[in-house]
mmCIF file as gemmi writes it, N, C-alpha and C atoms, coordinates in Angstrom:
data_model
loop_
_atom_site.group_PDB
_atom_site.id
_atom_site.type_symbol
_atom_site.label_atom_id
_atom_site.label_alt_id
_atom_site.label_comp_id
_atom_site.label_asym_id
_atom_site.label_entity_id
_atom_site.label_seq_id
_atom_site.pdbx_PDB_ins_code
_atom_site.Cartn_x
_atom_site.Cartn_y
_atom_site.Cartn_z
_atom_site.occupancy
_atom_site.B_iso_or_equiv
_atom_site.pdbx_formal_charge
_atom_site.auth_seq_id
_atom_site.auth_asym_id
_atom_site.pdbx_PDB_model_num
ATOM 1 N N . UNK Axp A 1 ? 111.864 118.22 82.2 1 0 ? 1 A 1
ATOM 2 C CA . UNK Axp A 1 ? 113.047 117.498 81.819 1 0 ? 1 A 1
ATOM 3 C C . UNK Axp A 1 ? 113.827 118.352 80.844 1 0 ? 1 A 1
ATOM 4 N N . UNK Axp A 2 ? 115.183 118.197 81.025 1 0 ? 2 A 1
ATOM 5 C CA . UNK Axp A 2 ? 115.723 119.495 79.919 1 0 ? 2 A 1
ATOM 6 C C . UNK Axp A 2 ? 116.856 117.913 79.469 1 0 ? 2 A 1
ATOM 7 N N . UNK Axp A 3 ? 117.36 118.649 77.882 1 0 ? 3 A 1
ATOM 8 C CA . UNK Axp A 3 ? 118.059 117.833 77.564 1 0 ? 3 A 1
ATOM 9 C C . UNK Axp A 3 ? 119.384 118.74 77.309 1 0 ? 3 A 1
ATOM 10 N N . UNK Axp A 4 ? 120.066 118.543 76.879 1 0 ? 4 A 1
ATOM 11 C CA . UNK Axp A 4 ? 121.635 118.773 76.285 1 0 ? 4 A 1
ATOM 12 C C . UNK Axp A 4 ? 121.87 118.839 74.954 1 0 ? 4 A 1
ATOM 13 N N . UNK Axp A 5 ? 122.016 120.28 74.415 1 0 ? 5 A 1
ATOM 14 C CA . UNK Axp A 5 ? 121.694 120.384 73.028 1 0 ? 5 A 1
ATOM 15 C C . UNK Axp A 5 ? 123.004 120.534 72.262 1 0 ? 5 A 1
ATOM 16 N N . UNK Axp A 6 ? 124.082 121.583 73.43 1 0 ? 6 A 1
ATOM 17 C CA . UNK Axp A 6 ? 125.095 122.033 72.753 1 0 ? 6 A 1
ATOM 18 C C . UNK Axp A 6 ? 126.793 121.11 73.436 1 0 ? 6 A 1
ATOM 19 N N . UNK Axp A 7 ? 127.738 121.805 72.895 1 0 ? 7 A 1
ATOM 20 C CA . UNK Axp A 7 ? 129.235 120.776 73.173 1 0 ? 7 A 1
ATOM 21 C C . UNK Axp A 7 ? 129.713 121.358 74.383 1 0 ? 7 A 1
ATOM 22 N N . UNK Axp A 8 ? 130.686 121.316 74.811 1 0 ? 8 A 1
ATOM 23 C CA . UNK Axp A 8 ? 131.382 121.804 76.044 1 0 ? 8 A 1
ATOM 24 C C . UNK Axp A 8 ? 131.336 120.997 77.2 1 0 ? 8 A 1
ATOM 25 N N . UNK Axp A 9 ? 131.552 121.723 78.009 1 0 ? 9 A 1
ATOM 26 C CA . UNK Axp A 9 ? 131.633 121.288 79.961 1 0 ? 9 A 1
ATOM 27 C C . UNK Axp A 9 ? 129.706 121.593 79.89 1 0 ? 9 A 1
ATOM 28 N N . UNK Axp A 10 ? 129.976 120.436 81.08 1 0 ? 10 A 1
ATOM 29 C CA . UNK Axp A 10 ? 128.036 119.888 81.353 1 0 ? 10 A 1
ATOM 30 C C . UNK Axp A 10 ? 128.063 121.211 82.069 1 0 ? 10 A 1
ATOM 31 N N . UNK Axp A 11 ? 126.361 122.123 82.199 1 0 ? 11 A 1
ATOM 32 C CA . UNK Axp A 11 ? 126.44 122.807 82.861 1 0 ? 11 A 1
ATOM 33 C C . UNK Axp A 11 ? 126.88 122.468 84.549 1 0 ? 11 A 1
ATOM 34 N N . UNK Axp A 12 ? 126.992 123.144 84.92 1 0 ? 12 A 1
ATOM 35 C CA . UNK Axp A 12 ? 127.469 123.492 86.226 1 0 ? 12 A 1
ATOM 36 C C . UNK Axp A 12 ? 126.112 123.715 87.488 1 0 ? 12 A 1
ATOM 37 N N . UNK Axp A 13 ? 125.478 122.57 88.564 1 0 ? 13 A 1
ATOM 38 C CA . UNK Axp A 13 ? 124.924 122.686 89.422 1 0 ? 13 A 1
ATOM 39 C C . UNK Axp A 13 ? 124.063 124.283 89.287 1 0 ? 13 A 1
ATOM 40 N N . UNK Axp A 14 ? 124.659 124.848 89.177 1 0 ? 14 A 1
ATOM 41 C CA . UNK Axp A 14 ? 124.048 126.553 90.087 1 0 ? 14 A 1
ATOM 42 C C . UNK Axp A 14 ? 124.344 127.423 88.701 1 0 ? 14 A 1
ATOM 43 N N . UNK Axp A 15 ? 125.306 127.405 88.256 1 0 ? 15 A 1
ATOM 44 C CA . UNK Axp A 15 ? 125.417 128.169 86.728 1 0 ? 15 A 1
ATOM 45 C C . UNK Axp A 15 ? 124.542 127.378 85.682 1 0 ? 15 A 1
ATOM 46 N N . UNK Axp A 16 ? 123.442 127.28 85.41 1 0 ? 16 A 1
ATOM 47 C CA . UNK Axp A 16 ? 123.016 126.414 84.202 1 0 ? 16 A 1
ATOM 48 C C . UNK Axp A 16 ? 123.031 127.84 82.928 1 0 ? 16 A 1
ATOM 49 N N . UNK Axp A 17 ? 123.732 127.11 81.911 1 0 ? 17 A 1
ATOM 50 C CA . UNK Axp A 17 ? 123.782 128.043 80.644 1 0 ? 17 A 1
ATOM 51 C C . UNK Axp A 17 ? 122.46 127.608 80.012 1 0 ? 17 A 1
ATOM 52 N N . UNK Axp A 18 ? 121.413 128.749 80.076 1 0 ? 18 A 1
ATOM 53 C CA . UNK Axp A 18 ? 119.948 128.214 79.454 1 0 ? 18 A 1
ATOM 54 C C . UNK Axp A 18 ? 120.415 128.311 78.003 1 0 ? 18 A 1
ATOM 55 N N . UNK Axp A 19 ? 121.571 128.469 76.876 1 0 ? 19 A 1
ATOM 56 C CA . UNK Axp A 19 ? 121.422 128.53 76.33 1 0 ? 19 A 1
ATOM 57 C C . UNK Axp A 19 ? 121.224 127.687 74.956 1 0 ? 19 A 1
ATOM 58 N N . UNK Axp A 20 ? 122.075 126.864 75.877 1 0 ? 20 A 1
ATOM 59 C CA . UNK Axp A 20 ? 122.175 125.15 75.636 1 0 ? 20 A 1
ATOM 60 C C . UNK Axp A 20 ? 121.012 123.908 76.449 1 0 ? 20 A 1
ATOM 61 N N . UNK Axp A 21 ? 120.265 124.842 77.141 1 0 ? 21 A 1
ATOM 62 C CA . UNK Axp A 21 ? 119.208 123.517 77.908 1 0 ? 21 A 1
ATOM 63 C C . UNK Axp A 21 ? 117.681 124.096 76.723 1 0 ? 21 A 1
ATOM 64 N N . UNK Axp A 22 ? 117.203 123.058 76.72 1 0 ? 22 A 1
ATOM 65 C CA . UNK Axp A 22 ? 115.673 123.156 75.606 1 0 ? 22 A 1
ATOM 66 C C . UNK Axp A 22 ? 115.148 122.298 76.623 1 0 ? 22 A 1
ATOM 67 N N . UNK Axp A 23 ? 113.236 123.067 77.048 1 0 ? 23 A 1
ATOM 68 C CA . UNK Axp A 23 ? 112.468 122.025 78.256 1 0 ? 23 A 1
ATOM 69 C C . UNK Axp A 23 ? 112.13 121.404 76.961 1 0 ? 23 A 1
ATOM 70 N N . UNK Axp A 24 ? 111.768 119.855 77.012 1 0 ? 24 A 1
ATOM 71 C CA . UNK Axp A 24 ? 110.744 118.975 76.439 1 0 ? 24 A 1
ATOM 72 C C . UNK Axp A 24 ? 110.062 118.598 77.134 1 0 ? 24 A 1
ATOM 73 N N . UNK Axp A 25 ? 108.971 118.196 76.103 1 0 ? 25 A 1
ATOM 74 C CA . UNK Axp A 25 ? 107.85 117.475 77.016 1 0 ? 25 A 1
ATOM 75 C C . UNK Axp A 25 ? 107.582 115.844 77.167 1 0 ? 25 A 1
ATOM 76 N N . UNK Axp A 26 ? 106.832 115.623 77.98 1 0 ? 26 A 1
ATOM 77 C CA . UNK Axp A 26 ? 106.771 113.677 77.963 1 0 ? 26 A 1
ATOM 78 C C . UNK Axp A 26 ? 106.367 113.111 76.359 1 0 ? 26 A 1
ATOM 79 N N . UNK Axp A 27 ? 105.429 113.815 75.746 1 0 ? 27 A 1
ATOM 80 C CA . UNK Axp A 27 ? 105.665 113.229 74.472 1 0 ? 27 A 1
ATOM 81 C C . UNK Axp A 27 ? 106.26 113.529 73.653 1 0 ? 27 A 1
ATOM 82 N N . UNK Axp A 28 ? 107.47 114.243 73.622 1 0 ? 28 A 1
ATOM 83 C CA . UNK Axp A 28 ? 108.591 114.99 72.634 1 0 ? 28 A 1
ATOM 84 C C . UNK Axp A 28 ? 109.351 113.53 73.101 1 0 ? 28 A 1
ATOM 85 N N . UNK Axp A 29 ? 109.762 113.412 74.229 1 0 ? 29 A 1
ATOM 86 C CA . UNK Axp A 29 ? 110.626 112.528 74.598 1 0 ? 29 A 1
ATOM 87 C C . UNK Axp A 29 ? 109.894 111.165 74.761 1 0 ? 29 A 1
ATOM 88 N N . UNK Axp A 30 ? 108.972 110.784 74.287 1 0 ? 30 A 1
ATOM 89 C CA . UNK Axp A 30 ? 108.572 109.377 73.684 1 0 ? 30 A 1
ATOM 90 C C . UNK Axp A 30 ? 108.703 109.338 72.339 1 0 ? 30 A 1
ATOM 91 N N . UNK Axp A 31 ? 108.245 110.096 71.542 1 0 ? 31 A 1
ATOM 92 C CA . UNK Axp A 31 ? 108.552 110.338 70.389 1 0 ? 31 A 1
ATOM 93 C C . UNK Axp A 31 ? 110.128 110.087 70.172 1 0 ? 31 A 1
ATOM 94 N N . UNK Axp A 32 ? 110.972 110.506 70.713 1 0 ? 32 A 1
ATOM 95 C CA . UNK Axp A 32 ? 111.973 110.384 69.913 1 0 ? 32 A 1
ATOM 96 C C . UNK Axp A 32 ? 113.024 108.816 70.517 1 0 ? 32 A 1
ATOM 97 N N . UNK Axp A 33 ? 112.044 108.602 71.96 1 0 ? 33 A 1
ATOM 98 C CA . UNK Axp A 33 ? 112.883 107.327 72.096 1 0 ? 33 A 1
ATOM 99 C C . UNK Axp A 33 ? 112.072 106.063 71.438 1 0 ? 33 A 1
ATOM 100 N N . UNK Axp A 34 ? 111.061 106.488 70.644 1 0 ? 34 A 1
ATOM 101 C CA . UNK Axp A 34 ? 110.054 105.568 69.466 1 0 ? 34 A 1
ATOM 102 C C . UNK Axp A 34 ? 111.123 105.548 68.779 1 0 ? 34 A 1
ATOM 103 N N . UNK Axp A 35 ? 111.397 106.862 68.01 1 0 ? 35 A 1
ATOM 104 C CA . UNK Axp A 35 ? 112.454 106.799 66.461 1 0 ? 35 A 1
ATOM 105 C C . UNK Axp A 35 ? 113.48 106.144 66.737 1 0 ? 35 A 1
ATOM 106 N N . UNK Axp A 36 ? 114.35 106.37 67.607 1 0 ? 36 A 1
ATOM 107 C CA . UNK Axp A 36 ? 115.156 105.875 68.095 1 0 ? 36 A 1
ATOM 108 C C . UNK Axp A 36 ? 115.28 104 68.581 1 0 ? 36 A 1
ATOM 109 N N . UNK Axp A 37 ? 113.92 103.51 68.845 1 0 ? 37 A 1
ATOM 110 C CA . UNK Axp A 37 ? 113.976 102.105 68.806 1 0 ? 37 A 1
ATOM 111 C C . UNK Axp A 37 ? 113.556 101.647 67.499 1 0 ? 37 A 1
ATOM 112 N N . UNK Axp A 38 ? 113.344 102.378 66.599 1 0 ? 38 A 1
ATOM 113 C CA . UNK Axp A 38 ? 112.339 101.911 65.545 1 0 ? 38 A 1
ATOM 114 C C . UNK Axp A 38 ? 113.543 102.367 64.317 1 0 ? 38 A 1
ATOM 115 N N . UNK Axp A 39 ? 114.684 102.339 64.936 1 0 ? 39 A 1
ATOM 116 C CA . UNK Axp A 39 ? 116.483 102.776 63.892 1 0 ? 39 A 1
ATOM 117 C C . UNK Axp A 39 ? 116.711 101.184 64.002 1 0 ? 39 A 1
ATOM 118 N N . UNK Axp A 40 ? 116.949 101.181 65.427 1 0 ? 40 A 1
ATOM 119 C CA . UNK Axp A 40 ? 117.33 99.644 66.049 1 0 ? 40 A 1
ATOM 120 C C . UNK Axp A 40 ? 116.822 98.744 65.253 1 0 ? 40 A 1
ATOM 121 N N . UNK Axp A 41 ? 117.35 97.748 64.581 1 0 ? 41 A 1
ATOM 122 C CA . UNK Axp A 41 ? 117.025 96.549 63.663 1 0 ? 41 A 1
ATOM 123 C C . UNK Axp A 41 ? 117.27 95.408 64.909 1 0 ? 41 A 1
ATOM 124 N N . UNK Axp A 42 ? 117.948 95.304 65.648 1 0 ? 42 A 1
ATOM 125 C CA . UNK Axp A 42 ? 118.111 94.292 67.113 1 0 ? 42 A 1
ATOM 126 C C . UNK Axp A 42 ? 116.859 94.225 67.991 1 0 ? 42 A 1
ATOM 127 N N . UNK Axp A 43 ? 116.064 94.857 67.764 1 0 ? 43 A 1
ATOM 128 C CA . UNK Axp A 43 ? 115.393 94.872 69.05 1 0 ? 43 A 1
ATOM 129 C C . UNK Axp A 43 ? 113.361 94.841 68.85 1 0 ? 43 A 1
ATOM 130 N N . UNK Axp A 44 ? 113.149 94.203 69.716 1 0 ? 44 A 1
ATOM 131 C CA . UNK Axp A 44 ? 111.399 94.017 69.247 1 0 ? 44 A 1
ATOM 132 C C . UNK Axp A 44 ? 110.878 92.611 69.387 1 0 ? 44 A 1
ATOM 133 N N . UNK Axp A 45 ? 109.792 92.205 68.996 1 0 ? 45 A 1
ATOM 134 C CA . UNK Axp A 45 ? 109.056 91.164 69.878 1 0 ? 45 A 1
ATOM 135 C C . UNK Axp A 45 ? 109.431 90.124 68.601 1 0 ? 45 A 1
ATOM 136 N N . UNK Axp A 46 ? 109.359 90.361 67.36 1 0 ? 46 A 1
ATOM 137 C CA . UNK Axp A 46 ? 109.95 89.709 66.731 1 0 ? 46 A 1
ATOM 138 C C . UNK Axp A 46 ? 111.33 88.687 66.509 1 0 ? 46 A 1
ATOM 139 N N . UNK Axp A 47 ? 111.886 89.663 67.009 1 0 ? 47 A 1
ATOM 140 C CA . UNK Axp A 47 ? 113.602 88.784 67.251 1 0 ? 47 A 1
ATOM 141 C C . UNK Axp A 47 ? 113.834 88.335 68.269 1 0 ? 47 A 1
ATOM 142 N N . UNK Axp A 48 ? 112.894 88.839 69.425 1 0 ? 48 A 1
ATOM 143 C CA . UNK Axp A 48 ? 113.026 87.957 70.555 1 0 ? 48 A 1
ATOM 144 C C . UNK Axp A 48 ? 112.476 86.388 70.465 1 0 ? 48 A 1
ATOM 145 N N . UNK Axp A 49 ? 111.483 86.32 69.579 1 0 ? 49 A 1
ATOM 146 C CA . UNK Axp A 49 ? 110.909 85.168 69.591 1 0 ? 49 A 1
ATOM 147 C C . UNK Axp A 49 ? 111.831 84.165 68.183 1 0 ? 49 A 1
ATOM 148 N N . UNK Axp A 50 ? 112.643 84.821 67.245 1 0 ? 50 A 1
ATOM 149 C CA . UNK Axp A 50 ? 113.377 84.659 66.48 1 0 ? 50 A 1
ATOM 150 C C . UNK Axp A 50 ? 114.53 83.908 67.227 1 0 ? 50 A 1
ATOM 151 N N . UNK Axp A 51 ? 115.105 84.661 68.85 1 0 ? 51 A 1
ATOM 152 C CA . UNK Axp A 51 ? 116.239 83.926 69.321 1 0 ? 51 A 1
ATOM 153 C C . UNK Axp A 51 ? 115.429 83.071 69.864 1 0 ? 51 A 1
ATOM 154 N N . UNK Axp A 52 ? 114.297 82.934 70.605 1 0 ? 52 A 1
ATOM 155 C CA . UNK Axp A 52 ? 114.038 82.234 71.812 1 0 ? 52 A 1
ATOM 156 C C . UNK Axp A 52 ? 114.018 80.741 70.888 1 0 ? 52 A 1
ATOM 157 N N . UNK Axp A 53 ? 113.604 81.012 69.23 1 0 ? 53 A 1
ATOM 158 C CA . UNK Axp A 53 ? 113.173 79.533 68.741 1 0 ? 53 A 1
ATOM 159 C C . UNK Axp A 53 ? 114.278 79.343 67.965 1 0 ? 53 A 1
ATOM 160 N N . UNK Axp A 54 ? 115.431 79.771 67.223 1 0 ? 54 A 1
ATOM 161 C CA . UNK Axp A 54 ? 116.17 79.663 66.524 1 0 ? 54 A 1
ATOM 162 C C . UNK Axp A 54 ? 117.962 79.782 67.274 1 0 ? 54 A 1
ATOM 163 N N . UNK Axp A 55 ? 118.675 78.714 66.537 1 0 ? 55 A 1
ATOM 164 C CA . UNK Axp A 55 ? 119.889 78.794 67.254 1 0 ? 55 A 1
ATOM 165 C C . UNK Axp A 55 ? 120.644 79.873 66.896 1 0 ? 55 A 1
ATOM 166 N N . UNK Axp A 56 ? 121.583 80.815 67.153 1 0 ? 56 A 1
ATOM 167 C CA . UNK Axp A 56 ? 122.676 81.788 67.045 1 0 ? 56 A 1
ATOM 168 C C . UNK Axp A 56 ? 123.027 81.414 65.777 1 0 ? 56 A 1
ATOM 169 N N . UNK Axp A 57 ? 123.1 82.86 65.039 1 0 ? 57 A 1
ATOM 170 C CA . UNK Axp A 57 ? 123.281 82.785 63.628 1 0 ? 57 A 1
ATOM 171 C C . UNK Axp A 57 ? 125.176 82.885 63.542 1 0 ? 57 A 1
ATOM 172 N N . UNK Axp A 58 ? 125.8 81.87 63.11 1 0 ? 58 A 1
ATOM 173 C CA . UNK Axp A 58 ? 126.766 81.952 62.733 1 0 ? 58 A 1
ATOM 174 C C . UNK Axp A 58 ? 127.713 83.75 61.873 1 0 ? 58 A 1
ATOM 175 N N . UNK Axp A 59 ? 128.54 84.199 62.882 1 0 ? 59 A 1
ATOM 176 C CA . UNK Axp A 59 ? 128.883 85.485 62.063 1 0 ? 59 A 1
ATOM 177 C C . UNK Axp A 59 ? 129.819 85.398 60.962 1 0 ? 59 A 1
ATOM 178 N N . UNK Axp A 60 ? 130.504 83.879 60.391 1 0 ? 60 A 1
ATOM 179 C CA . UNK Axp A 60 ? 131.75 83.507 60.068 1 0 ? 60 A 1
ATOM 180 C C . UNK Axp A 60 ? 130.555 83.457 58.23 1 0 ? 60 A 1
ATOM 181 N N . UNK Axp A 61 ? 129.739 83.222 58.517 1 0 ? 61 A 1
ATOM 182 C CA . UNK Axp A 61 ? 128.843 82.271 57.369 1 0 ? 61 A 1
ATOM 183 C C . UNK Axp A 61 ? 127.153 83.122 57.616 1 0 ? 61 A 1
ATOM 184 N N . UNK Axp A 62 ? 127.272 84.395 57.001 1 0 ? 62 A 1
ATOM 185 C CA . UNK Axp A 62 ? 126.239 85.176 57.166 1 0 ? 62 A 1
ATOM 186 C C . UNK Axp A 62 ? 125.168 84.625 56.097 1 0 ? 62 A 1
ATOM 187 N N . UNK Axp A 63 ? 125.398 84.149 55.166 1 0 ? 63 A 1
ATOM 188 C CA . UNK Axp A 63 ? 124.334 83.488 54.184 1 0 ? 63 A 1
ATOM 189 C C . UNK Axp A 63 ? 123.253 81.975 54.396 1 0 ? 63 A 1
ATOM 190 N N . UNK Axp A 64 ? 123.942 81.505 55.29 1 0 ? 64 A 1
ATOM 191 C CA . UNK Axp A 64 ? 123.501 80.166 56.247 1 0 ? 64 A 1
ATOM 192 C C . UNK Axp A 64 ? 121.824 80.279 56.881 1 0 ? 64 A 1
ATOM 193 N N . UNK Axp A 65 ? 121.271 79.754 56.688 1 0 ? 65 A 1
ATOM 194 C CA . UNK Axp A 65 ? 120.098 79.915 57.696 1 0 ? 65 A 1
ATOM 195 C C . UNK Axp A 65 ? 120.193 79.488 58.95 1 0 ? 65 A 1
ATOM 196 N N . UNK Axp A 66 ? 119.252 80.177 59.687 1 0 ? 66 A 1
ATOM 197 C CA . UNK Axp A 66 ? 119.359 79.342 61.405 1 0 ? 66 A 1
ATOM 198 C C . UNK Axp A 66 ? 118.153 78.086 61.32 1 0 ? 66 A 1
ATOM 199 N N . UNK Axp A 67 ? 119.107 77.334 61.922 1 0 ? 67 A 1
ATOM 200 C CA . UNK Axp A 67 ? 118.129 76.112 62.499 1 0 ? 67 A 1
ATOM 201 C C . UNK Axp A 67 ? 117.369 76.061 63.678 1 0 ? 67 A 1
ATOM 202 N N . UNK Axp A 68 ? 115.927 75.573 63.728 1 0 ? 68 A 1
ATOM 203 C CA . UNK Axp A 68 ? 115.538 75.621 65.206 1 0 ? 68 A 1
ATOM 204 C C . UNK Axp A 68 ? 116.509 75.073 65.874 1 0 ? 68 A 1
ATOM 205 N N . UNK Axp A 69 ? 116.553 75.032 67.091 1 0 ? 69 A 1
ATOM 206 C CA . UNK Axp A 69 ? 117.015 75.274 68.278 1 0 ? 69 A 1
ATOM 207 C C . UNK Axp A 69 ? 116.075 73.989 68.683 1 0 ? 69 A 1
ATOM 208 N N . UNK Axp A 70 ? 117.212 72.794 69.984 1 0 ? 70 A 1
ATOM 209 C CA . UNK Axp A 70 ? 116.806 71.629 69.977 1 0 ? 70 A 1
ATOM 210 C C . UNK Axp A 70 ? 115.678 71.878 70.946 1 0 ? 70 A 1
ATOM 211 N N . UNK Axp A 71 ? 115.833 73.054 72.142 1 0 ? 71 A 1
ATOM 212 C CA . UNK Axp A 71 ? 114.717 73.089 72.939 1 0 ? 71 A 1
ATOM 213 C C . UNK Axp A 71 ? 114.047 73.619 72.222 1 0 ? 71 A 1
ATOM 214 N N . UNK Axp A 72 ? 113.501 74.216 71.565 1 0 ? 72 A 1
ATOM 215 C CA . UNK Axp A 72 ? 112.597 74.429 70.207 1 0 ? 72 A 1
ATOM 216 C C . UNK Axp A 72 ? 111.992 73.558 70.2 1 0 ? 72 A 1
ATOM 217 N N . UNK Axp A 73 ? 112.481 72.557 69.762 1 0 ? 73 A 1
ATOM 218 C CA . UNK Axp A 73 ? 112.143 71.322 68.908 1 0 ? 73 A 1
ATOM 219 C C . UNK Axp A 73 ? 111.094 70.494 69.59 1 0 ? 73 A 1
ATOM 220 N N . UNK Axp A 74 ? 112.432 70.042 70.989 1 0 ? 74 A 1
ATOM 221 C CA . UNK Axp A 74 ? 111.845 69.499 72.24 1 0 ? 74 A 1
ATOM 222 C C . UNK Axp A 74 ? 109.762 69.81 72.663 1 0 ? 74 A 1
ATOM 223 N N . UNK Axp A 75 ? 109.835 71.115 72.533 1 0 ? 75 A 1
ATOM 224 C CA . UNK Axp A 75 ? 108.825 71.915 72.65 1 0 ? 75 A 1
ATOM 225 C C . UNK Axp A 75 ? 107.404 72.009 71.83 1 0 ? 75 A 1
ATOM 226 N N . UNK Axp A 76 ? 108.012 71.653 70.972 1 0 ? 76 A 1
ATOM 227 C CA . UNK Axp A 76 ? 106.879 72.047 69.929 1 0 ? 76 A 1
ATOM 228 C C . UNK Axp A 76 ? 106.218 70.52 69.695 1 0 ? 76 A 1
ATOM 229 N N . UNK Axp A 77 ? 107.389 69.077 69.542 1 0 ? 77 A 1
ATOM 230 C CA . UNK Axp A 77 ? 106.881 67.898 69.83 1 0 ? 77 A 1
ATOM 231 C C . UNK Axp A 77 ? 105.819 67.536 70.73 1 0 ? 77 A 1
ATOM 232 N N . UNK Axp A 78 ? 106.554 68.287 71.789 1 0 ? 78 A 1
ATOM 233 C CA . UNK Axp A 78 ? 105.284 67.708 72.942 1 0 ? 78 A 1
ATOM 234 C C . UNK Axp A 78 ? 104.303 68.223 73.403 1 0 ? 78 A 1
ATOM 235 N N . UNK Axp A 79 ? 104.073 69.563 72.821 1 0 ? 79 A 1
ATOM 236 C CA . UNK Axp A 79 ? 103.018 70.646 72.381 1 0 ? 79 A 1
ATOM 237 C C . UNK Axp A 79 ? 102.13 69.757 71.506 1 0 ? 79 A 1
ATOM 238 N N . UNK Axp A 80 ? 103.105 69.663 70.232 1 0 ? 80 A 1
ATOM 239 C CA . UNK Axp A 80 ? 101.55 68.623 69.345 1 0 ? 80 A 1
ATOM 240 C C . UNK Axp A 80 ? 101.014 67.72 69.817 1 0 ? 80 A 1
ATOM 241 N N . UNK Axp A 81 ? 102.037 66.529 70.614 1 0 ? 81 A 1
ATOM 242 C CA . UNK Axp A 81 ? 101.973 65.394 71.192 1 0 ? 81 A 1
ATOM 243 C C . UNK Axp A 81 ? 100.196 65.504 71.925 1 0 ? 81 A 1
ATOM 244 N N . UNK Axp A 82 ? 100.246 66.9 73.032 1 0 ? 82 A 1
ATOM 245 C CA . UNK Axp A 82 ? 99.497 66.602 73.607 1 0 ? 82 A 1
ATOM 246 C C . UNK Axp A 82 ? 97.897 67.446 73.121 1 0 ? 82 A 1
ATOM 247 N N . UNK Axp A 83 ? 98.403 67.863 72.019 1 0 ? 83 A 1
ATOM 248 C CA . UNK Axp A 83 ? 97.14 68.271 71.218 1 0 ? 83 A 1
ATOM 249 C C . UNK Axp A 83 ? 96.465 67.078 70.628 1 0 ? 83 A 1
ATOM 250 N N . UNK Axp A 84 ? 97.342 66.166 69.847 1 0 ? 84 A 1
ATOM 251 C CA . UNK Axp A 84 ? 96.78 65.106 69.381 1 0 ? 84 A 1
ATOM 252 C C . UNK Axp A 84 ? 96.14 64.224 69.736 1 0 ? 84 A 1
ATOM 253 N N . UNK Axp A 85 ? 96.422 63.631 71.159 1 0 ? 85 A 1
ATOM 254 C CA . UNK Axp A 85 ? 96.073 62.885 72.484 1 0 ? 85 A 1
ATOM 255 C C . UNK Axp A 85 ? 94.845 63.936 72.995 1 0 ? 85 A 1
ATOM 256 N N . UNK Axp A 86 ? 94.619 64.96 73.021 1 0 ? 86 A 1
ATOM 257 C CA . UNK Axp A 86 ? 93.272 65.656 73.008 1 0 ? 86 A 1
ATOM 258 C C . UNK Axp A 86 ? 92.75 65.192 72.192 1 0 ? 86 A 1
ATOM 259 N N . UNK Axp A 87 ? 92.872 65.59 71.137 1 0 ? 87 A 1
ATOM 260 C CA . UNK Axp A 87 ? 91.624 65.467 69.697 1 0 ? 87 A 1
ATOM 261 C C . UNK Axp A 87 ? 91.722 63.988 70.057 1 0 ? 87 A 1
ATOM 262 N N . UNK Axp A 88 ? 92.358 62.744 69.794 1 0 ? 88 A 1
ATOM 263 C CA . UNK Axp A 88 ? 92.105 61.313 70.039 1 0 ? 88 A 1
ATOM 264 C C . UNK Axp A 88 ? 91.214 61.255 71.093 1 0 ? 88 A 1
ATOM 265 N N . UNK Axp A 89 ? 91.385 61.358 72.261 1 0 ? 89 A 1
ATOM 266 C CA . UNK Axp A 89 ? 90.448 61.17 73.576 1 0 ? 89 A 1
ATOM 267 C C . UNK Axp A 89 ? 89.166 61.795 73.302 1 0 ? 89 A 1
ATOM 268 N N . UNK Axp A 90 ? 89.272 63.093 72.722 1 0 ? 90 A 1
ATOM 269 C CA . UNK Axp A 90 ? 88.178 63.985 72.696 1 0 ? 90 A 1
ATOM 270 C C . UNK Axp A 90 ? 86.633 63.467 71.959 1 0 ? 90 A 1
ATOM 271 N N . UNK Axp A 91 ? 87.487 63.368 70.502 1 0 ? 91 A 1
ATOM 272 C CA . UNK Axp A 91 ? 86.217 63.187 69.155 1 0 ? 91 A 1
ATOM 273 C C . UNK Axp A 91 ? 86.577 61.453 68.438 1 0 ? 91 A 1
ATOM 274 N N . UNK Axp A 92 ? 87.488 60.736 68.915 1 0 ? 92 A 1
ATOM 275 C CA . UNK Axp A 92 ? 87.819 59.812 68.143 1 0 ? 92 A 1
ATOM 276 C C . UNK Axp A 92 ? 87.193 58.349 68.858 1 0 ? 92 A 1
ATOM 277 N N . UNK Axp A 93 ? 87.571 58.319 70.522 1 0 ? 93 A 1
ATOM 278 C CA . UNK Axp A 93 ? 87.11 57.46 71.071 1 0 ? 93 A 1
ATOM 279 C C . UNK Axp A 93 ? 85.967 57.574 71.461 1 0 ? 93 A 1
């Protein structure tokens, strides 16, 4: 895999200017698309689960907290609901 180091016109099919191509290797180029996600403050398992449970953070009113989110809510009710109705059936009756 070669990357693109210097400015100008892309090399050219059949003219490649080696002077501007550098080979990397598969872990040069994981490495740097690591650093490169790990710049990113948007992105990761964290904020995904941040949107999936929390509503859209207002951009007008950046100091505001987010509120769950009603399917959130919906969710997590009837999640306990049917934990509780376990443990009742289970150890109570």
């Amino acid at each position: 895999m070669f990357v693109l180091l210097g400015k100008g016109d892309p090399p050219k099919a059949q003219g490649v200017r080696r002077s501007i191509m550098k080979q990397i290797t598969p872990e040069e180029m994981q490495d740097l698309v690591m650093k490169t996600l790990r710049k990113r403050r948007d992105t990761g398992l964290r904020n995904a689960i941040a949107n999936a449970l929390l509503e859209s953070a207002n951009p007008f009113q950046p100091g505001e907290k987010q509120r769950v989110s009603r399917n959130a809510s919906v969710l997590l009710l009837l999640a306990g609901s049917m934990i509780a109705a376990f443990v009742y059936f289970s150890f109570l009756v």
